[in-house]
C-alpha positions in Angstrom: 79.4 34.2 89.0 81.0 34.3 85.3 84.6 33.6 85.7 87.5 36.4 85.4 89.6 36.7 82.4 93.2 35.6 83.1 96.5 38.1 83.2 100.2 36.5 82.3 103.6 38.5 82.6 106.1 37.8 80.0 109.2 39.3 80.7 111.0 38.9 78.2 110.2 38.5 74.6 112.4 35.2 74.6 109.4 33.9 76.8 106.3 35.4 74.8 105.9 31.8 72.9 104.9 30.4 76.0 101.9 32.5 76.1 98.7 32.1 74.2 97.9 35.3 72.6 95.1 34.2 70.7 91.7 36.2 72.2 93.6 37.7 74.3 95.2 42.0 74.7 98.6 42.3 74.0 99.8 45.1 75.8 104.0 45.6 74.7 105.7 47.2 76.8 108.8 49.3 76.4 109.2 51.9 78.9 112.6 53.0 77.8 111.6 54.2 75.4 109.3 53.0 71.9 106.0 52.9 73.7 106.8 56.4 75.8 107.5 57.5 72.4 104.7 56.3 71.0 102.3 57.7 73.4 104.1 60.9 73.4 103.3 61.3 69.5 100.3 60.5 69.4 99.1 62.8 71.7 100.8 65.6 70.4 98.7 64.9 67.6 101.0 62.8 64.9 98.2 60.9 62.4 99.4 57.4 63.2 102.2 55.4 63.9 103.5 52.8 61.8 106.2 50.3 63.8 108.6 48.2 61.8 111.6 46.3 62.8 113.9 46.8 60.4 115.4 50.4 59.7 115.6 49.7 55.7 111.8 48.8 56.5 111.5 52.3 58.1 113.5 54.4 55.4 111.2 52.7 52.3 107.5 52.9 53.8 107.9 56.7 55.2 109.6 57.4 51.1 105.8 56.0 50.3 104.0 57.5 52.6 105.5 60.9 53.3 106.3 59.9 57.1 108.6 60.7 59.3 111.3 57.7 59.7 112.9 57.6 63.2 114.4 54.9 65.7 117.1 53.7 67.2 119.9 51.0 67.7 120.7 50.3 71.1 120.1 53.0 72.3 121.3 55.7 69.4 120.1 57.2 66.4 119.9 54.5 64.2 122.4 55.2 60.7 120.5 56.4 58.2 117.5 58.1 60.1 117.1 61.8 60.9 114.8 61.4 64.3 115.4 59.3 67.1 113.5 57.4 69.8 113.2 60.2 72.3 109.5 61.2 73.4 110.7 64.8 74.2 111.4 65.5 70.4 108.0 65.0 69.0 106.8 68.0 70.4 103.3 69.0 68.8 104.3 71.6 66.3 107.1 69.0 65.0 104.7 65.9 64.6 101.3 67.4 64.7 99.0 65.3 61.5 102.1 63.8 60.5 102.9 59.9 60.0 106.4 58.4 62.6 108.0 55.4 61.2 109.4 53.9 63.9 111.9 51.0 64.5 113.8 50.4 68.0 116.1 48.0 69.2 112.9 45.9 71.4 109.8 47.6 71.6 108.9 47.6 67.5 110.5 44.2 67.1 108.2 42.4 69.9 104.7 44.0 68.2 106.1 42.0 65.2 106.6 38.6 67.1 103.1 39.2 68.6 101.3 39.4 65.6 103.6 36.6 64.0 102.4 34.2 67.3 98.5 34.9 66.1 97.8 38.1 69.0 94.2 39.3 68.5 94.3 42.5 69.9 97.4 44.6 70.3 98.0 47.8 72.3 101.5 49.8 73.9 101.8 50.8 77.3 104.0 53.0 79.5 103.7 55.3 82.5 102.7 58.3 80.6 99.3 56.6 79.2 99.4 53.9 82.1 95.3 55.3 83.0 94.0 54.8 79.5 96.2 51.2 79.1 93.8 50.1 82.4 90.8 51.7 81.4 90.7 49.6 78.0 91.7 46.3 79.5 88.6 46.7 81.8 86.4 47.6 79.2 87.5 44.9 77.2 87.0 42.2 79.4 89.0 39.4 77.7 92.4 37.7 78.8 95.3 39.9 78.9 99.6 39.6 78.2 101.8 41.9 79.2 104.8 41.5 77.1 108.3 43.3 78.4 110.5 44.1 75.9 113.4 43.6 78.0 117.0 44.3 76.1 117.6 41.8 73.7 115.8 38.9 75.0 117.1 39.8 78.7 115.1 41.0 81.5 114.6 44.6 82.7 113.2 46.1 85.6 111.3 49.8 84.0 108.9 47.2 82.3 108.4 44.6 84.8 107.6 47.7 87.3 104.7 48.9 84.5 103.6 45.6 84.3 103.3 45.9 88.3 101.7 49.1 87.8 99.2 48.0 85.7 98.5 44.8 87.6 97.8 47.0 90.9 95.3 48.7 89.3 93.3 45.6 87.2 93.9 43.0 89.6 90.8 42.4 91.3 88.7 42.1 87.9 91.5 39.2 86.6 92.3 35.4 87.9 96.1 35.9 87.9 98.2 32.6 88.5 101.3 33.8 87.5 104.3 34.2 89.4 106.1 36.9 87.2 102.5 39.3 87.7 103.3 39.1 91.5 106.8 39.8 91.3 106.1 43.1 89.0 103.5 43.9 91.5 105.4 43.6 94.2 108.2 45.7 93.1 106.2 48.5 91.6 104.2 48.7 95.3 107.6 48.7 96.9 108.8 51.5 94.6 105.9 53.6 93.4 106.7 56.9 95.5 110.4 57.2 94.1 110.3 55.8 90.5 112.7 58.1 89.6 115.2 57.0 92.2 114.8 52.8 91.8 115.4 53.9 88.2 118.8 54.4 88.8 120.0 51.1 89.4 118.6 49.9 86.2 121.2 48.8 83.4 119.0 50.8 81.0 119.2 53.9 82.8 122.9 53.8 83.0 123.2 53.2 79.3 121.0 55.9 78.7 121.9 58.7 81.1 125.8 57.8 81.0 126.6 57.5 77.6 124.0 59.4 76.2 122.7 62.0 79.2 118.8 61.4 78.5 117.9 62.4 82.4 115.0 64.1 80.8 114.0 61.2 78.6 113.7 59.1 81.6 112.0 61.6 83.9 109.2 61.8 80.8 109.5 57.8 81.0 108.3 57.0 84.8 105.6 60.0 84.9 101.9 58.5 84.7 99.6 59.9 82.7 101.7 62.5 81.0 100.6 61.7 77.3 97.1 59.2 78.2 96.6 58.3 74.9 95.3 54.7 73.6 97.9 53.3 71.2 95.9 50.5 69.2 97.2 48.7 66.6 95.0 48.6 63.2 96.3 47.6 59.7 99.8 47.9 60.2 99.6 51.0 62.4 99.1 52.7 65.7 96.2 54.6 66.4 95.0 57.0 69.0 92.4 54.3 70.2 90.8 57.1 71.9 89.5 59.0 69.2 88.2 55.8 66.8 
């Protein structure tokens, strides 16, 4: 009997150095909101994505390229960009074969610490492509991270419970020894039927919804399969893995 791949939970990109991402999928993880973001792009049909961490960054390579630069600082439009880091505004006739420059507070700046720590493969998950994020760590076979992006270096629930949600799904085809992957488990089996409703405890959620009155951003955040598109990383950007 050939031995499973392994599965590790980092939940916090303060911890990712403790994991080996060498041969392994890196599958970051911002719920609220880069990777909802990103999904939601791509499936409405935007070209590719290119993630940076640094707004100048973002302003100077969508000059060169013709993109679209957008993003955010915790949790508002970032100075000096026109589009923010909301999935409901890259709506298909907006984005549709365009390129999205994106920076955000966590989600952009962990991809960049993965591929500084040597990760092999690198793909983004949330709830709306949760089914194609599964499908593609089956097929792949090889060890798997999945790396919150927390709020700066802290913890946070909406990623730990789609880590959970992915871990319910893979678990039997992966040797997980891992004490965070239980806990995420745990609380997204506890929660699954009202996502909507844990969600409001969350400090996120308040900071979003209170200050800023996304409700519909995080309803679009917690539905599954809403935009099941496969963003891979390739040269510098994201990719609808599903059509390469």
């Amino acid at each position: 009997m050939s031995q499973k791949p392994t599965l590790f939970t980092s939940l916090s990109p303060a911890l990712l150095h403790l994991y080996d991402l060498q041969n392994a999928v890196v599958v970051i993880i911002d719920v609220f909101r880069a990777t909802s973001t990103i999904a939601s792009a791509l499936y409405n049909g935007a070209r590719y994505i290119i993630p940076v961490d640094a707004v100048s960054k973002a302003i100077e390579i969508s000059k060169k390229t013709g993109g679209i630069a957008a993003g955010e600082r915790d949790g508002k439009l970032a100075d000096g960009l026109s589009h923010g880091n909301s999935p409901l505004e890259y709506k298909r006739a907006f984005i549709e074969n365009k390129v999205l420059v994106l920076t955000t507070t966590n989600g952009t700046r962990l991809l960049q610490m993965a591929l500084d720590q040597g990760a092999d493969t690198i793909i983004t998950g949330s709830f709306p492509n949760l089914s194609s994020v599964c499908s593609y760590l089956l097929q792949q076979n090889k060890n798997v991270v999945l790396a919150c992006a927390g709020w700066k270096d802290k913890f946070n629930l909406e990623d730990t419970l789609f880590a959970g949600a992915v871990i319910s799904r893979v678990q039997e085809h992966f040797s997980i020894h891992c004490d965070s992957s239980l806990m995420a488990a745990y609380t997204y089996n506890c929660n699954k039927a009202d996502l909507l409703g844990f969600a409001k405890n969350f400090t996120h959620y308040h900071r979003l919804v209170d200050r800023f009155g996304y409700i519909d951003d995080i309803a679009f955040c917690l539905q599954e399969d809403r935009a099941d598109v496969l963003p891979l990383y390739r040269e510098g950007r994201l990719v609808n893995g599903k059509n390469t």
